[in-house]
DOKESE-622553 format. One record per residue (C-alpha): residue in one letter; y, z, x. Coordinates in steps of 0.25 Angstrom, whole numbers, padded with zeros to 4 digits, always signed. Example, Ala and Ser with C-alpha at 12.3 -4.5 7.8 and 13.67 -1.06 7.14 Angstrom:
A-0018+0031+0049/S-0004+0029+0055/
END
This chain:
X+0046+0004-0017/X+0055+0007-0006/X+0043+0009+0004/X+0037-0006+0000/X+0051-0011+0002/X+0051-0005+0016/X+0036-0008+0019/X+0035-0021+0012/X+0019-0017+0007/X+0012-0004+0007/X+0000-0001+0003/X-0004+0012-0007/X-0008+0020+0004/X+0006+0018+0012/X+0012+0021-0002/X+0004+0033-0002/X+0010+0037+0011/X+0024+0036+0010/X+0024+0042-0005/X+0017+0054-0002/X+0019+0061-0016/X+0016+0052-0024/X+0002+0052-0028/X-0009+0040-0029/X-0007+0039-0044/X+0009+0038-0044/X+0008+0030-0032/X-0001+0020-0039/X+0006+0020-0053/X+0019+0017-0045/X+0014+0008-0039/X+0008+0000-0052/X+0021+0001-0058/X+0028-0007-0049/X+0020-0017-0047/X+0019-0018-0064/X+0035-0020-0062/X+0033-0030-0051/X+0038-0022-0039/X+0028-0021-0029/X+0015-0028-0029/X+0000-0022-0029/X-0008-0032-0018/X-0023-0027-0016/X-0031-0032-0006/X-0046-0036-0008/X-0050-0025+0004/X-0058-0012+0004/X-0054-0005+0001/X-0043-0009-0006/X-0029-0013+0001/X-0016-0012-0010/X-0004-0016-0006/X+0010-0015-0012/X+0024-0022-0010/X+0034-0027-0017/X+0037-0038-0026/X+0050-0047-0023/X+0053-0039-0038/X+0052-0026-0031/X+0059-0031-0017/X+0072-0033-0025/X+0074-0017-0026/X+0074-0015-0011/X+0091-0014-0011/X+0089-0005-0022/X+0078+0004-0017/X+0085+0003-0003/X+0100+0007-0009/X+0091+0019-0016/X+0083+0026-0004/X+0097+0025+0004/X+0104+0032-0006/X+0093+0042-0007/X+0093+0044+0007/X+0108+0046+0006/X+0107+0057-0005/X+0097+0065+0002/X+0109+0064+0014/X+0118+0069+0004/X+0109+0081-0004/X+0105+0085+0013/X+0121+0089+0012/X+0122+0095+0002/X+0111+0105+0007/
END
């Protein structure tokens, strides 16, 4: 969610790339979930072959303070466990 909050839409394939070890089938299933709980939103476009973009919903965009408050404090605990080291 925090990369369709940044990049507004992405398609599978751009999802693909930025979550490297996920696989297709986890991808997809995620995916499904989400929109099932009106998160993001599926949009395929009658093309060949097919175009599928994803985005979020003004549901989902309400999480964007929450999501944000989350990555920074992870960035800041990785900070902190470097220290440590």
């Amino acid at each position: 969610m925090l990369y369709l909050l940044k990049n507004q839409t992405m398609r599978f394939s751009d999802l693909q790339k930025v979550l490297p070890e996920i696989s297709k089938k986890m991808l997809s299933k995620n995916l499904k979930e989400l929109e099932e709980d009106d998160l993001i939103t599926r949009t395929v476009y009658p093309t060949v072959p097919p175009k599928v973009e994803y985005s979020l919903t003004e549901h989902g965009k309400e999480l964007e303070d929450i999501i944000d408050s989350l990555h920074k404090w992870g960035l800041r605990h990785q900070q902190h466990l470097s220290k440590k080291a």
